[in-house]
RODO-2510 file (C-alpha; in nm, 4 decimals, decimal comma):
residues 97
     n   res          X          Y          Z
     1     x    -0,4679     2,2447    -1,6348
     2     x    -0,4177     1,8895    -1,5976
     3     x    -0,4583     1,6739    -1,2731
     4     x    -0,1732     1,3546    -1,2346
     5     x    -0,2351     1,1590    -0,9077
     6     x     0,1141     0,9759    -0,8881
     7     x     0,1280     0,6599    -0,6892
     8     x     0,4931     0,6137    -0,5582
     9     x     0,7379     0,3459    -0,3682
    10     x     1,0867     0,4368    -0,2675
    11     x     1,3762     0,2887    -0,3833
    12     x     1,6579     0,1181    -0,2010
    13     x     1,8352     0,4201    -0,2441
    14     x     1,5470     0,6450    -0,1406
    15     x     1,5469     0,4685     0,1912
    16     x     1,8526     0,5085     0,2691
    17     x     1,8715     0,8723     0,2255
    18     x     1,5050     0,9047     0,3849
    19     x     1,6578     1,1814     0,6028
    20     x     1,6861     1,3872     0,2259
    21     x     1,3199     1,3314     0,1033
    22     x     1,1920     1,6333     0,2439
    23     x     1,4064     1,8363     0,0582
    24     x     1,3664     1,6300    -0,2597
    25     x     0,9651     1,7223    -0,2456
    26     x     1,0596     2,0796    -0,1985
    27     x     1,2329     2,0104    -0,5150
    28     x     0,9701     1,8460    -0,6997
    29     x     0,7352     2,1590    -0,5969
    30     x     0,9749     2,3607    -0,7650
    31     x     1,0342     2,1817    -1,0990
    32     x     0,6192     2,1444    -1,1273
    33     x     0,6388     2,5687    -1,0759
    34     x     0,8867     2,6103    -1,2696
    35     x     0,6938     2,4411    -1,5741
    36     x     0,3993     2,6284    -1,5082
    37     x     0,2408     2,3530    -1,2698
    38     x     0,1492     2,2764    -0,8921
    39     x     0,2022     1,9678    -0,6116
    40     x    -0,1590     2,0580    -0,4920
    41     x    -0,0967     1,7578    -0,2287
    42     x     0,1809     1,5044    -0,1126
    43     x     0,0932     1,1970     0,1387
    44     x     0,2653     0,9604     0,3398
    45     x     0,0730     0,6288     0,2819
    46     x     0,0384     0,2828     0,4159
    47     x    -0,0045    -0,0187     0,2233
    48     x     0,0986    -0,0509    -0,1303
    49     x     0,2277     0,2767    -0,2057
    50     x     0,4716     0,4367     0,0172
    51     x     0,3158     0,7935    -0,0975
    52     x     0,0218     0,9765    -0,2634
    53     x     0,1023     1,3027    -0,5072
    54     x    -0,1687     1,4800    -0,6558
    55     x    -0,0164     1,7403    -0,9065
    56     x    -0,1035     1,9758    -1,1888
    57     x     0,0452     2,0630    -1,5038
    58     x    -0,0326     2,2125    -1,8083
    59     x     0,0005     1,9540    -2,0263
    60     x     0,0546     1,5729    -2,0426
    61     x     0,3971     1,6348    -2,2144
    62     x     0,4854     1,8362    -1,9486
    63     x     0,3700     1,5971    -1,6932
    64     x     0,5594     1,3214    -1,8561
    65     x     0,8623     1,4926    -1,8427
    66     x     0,8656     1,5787    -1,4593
    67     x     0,7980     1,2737    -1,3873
    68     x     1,0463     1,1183    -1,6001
    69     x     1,2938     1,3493    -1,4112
    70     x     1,1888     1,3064    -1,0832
    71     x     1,2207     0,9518    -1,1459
    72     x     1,5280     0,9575    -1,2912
    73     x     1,6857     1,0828    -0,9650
    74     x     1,6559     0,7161    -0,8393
    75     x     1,5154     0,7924    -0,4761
    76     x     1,1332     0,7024    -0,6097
    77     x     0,9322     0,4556    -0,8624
    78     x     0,6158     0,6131    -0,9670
    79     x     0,2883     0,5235    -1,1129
    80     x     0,0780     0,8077    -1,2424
    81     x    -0,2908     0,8335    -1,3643
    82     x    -0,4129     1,1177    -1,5481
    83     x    -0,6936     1,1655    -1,3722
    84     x    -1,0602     1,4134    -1,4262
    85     x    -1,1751     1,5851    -1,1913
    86     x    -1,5927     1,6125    -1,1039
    87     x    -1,6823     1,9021    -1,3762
    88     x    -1,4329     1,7445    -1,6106
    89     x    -1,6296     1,4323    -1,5785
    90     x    -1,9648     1,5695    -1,6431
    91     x    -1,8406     1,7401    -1,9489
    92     x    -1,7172     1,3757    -2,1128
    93     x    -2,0316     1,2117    -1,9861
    94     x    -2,2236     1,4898    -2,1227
    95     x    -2,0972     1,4454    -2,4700
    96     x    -2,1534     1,0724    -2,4798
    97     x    -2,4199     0,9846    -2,7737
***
């Protein structure tokens, strides 16, 4: 499975309609299920970024296109990293000749 960390900022109109974002990461929980994925966390941040998603999916395709969606809805602007977690690491430093 594939880790995304998604770094995100509300739109205008997610402001606005604050009062609806739980219920839009309920929804985002259940489109990452639904394609055979997980949120395995969701922050509130300061600073920068307005929130912090860390997320698994099966593929990067897959990834790509949830995130497309969710961003599509207009509430959020997102910047994800596919990122490698610590055995993941050790494997591609491993192999390094």
């Amino acid at each position: 499975m594939a880790t995304f960390l998604a770094l995100i900022n509300y739109t205008d109109q997610g402001i606005r309609n604050m009062r609806e974002s739980p219920g839009r990461l309920d929804a985002v929980k259940k489109a990452f299920q639904a394609a055979g994925g997980e949120v395995k966390a969701f922050y509130l941040a300061m600073g920068r970024y307005d929130a912090v998603c860390i997320a698994e999916a099966p593929d990067d395709e897959t990834a790509a296109r949830l995130v497309l969606q969710i961003a599509g809805a207009g509430a959020v602007r997102t910047e994800t990293l596919r990122v490698f977690g610590e055995a993941e690491y050790r494997k591609i430093i491993g192999a390094l000749k």
